[in-house]
C-alpha positions in Angstrom: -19.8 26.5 -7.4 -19.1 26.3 -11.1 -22.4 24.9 -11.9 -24.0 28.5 -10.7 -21.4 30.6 -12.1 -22.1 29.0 -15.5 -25.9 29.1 -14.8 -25.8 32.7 -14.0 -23.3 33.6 -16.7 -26.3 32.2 -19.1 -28.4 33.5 -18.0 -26.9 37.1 -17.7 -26.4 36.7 -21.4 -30.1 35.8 -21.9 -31.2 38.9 -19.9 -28.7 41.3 -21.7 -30.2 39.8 -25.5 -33.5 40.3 -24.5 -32.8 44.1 -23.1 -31.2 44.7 -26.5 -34.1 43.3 -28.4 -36.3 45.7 -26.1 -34.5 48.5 -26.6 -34.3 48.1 -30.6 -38.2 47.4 -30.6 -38.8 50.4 -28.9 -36.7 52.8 -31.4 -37.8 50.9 -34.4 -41.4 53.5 -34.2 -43.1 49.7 -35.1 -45.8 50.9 -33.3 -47.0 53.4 -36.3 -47.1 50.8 -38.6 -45.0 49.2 -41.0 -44.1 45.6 -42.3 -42.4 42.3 -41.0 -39.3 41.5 -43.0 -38.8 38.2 -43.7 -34.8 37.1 -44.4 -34.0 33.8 -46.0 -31.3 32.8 -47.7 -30.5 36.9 -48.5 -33.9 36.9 -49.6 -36.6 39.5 -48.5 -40.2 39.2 -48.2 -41.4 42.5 -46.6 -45.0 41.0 -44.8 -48.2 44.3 -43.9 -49.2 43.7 -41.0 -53.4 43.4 -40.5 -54.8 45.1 -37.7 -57.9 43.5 -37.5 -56.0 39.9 -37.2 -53.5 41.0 -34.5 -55.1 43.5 -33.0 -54.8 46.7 -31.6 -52.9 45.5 -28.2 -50.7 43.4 -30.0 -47.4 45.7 -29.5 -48.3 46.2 -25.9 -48.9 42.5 -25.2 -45.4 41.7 -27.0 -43.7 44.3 -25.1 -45.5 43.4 -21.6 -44.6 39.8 -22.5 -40.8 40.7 -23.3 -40.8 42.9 -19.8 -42.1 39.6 -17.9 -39.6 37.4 -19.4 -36.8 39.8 -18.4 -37.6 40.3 -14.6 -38.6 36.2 -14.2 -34.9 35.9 -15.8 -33.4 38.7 -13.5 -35.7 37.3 -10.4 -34.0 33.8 -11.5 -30.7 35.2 -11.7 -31.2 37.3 -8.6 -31.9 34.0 -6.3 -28.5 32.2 -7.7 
């Protein structure tokens, strides 16, 4: 059915952007600190981040969150 070949080709492409943004997250040692960088327009604004306003489980959260969204994409995948 070319309907679920197209389906499962998006999604396959979904799943493999989000392993990639995993897998950069993971090696970009965010998790002892740093700054957001901004990019607009080849402009930079390099943003702290504040601990007390995202808290400590923030990078966990974001990288449980990220994990979820994966395996219900694979799970959807999976099932075509």
């Amino acid at each position: 059915d070319k309907d679920k070949f197209n389906r499962a080709m998006e999604l396959n492409n979904k799943i493999e952007e989000y392993k990639s943004h995993k897998t950069a997250f993971e090696s970009s040692n965010i998790k002892y600190g740093g700054k957001l960088i901004f990019t607009y327009n080849s402009m930079h604004n390099n943003v702290p981040l504040k601990k007390e306003i995202i808290g400590k489980n923030f990078l966990h959260n974001y990288m449980y969150a990220l994990d979820s969204k994966i395996k219900t994409l694979q799970k959807e995948f999976d099932e075509l």
